[in-house]
N, C-alpha and C positions, 0 to 999 in steps of 0.2 A: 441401442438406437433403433427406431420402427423406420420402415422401408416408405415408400410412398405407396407402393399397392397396397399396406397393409388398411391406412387408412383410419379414422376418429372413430367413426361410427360402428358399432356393433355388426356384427352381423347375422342375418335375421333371416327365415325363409319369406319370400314375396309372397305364397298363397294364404296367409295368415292372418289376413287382414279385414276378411268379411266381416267380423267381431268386431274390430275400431271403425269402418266404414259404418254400420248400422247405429253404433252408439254414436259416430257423429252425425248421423241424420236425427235419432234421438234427442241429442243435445242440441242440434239445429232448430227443430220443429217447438222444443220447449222455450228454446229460445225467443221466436217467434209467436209461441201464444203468450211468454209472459208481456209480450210487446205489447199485442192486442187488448189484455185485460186489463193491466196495471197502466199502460202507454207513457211508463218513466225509461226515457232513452236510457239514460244512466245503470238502471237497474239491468236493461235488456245487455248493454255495451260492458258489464259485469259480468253476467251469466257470459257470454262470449269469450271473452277473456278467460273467465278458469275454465272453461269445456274445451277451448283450444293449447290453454298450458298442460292441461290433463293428458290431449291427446299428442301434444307436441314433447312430453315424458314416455308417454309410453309408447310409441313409434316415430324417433326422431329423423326417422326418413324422409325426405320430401314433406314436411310441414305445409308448404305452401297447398296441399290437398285439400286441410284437417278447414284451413281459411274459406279455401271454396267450399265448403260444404257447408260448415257451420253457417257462415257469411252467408250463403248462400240461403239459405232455408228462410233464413229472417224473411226479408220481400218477399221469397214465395207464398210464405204462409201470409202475411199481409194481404197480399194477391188475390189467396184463394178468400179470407174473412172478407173482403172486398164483395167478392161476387155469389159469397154461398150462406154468409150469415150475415143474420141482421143487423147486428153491429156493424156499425161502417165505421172503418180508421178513415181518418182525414186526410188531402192529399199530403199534407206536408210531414203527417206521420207514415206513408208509404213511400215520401224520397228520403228522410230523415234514415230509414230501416236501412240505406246503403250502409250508413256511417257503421254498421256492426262489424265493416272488413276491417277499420282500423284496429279496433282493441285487438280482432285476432291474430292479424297479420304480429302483432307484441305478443300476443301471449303463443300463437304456434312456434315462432323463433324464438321465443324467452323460454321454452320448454322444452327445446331441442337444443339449445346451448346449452342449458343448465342439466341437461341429460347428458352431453357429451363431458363438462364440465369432470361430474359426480366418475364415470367411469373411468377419466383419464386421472384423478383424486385415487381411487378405488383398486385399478390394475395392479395384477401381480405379475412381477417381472419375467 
């Protein structure tokens, strides 16, 4: 029988993280030009979802990070194609780009459950 300090989650060192931090800025910003090019919500609210299950597997720490970041990047980069390239998104495609926190907010926690899931499956006694 496991203690309560022992706890679900892996344990991990905290300074390890500048690597998943910058691939989700990566996966953020990519997220957010396919916005701009393609401007199918669908395909953008896609890529969001597996770049936050991806990182919600491989550091199921605090997930709700992996959301604001990804999430996050969408409107920014909207933002900046707003004001620096000639392409101009529409306004209703730069309030539309909030909607990317939903798929993530599913897929950072559907990928940190299904992480905790596999290890508690996996453990050796």
């Amino acid at each position: 029988m496991t203690t309560a300090s022992s706890g679900i989650l892996p344990k991990g060192k905290s300074g390890g993280d500048r690597f998943y931090y910058l691939l989700a800025a990566m996966l953020g910003a990519l997220a957010g030009w396919l916005d701009i090019k393609v401007g199918d919500l669908l395909l953008t609210a896609m890529v969001v979802l597996a770049a936050n299950i991806l990182l919600g597997i491989l550091r199921p720490r605090r997930p709700w990070r992996w959301v604001v970041l990804i999430g996050g990047f969408v409107p920014v980069v909207e933002w900046l194609a707003y004001f620096f390239l000639s392409q101009k998104p529409e306004r209703a495609q730069i309030y539309e780009s909030f909607l990317a926190f939903l798929p993530g907010i599913a897929g950072a926690y559907g990928g940190a459950v299904g992480r905790d899931v596999v290890d508690n499956l996996f453990a050796g006694k």
